[in-house]
C-alpha positions as CSV (number, residue, x, y, z in Angstrom):
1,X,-68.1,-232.1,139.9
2,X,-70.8,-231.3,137.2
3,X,-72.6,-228.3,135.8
4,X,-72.9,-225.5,138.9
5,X,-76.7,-225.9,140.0
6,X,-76.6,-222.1,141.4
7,X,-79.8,-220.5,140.1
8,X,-77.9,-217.2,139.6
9,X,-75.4,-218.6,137.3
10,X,-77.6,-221.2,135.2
11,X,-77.1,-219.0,132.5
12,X,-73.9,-219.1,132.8
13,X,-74.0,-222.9,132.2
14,X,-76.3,-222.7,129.1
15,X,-74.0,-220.4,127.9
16,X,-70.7,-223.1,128.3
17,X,-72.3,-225.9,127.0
18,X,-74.0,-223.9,123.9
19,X,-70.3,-222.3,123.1
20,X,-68.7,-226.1,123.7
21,X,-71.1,-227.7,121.4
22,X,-70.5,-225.2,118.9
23,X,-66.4,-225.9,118.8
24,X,-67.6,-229.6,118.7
25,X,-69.4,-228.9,115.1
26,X,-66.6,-226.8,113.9
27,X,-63.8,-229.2,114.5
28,X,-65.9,-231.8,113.4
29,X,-66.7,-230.4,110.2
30,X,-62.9,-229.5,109.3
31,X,-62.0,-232.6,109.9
32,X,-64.7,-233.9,107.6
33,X,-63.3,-231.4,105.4
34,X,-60.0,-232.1,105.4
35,X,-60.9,-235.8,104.8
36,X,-62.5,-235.3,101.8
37,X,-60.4,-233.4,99.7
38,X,-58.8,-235.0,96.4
39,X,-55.1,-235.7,96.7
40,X,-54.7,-234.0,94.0
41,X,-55.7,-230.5,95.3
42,X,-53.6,-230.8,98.4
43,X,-50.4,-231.0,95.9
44,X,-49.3,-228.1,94.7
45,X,-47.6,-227.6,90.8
46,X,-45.2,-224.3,92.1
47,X,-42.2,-224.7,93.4
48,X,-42.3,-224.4,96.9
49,X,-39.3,-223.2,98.8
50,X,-36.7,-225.0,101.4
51,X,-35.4,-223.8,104.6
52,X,-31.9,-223.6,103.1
53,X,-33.2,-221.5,100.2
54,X,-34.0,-223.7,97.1
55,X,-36.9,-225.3,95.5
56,X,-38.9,-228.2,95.5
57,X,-41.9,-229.2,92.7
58,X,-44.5,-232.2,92.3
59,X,-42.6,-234.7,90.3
60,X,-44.2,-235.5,87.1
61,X,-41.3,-238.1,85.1
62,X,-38.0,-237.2,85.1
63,X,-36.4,-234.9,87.1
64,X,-35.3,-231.6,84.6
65,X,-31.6,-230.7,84.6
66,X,-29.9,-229.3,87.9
67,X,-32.5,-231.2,90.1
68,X,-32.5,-234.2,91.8
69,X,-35.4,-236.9,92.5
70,X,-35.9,-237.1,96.4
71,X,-39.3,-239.7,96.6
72,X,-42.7,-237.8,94.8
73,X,-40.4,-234.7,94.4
74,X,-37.7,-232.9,92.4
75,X,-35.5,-230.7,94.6
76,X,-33.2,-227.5,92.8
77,X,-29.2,-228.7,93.3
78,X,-28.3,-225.4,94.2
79,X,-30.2,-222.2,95.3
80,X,-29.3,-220.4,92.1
81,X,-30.6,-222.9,89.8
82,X,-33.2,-222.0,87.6
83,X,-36.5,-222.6,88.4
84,X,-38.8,-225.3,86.7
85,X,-42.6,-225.6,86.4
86,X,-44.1,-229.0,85.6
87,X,-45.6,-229.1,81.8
88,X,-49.0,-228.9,80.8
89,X,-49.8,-231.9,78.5
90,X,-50.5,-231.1,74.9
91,X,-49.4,-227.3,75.6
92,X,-45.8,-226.2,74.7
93,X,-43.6,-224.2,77.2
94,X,-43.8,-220.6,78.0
95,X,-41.6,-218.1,76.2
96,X,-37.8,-217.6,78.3
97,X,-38.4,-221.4,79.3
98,X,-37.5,-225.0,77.5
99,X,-38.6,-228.3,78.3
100,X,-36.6,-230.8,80.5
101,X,-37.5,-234.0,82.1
102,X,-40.7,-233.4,83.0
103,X,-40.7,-229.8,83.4
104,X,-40.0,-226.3,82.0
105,X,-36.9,-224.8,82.9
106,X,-36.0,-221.1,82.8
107,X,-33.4,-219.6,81.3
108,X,-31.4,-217.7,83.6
């Protein structure tokens, strides 16, 4: 068909085709967006939780003790284990946590 050539409703088509172009630029620029962000930021260094209730975190080494290596991550053996952060290079663990693997582990 093609734009309605009505001279009561030209507005109307002005109106469309402003509103469409405008959803064009903002999906274009998210995109553009999305596609430049650093790998980096899109990983996160908190644990992040699982549907059945434990925790995952970034791998940085070894895997600390009562977690498991699955690919780039560490995943918590059970959903009481405690929970680990990754270390800061050069910076020694927070207080209530000691270092394991790669990662600082709270005490329970």
């Amino acid at each position: 068909m093609g734009p309605v050539r009505d001279r009561r409703c030209f507005g109307c088509v002005v109106m469309h085709y402003q509103a469409a172009r405008s959803t064009v630029k903002l999906i274009s620029m998210a995109l553009a967006m999305a596609m430049l962000t650093p790998p980096a930021v899109a990983e996160t260094k908190y644990p992040m939780p699982t549907t059945d209730g434990r925790e995952r975190i970034q791998r940085s080494g070894t895997c600390p003790v009562g977690w498991v290596g699955i690919g780039q991550l560490c995943e918590a053996l059970h959903r009481d284990t405690p929970r680990a952060y990754p270390v800061i290079p050069g910076k020694a663990c927070p207080p209530t946590t000691f270092r394991s693997g790669g990662a600082c582990v709270s005490f329970r």
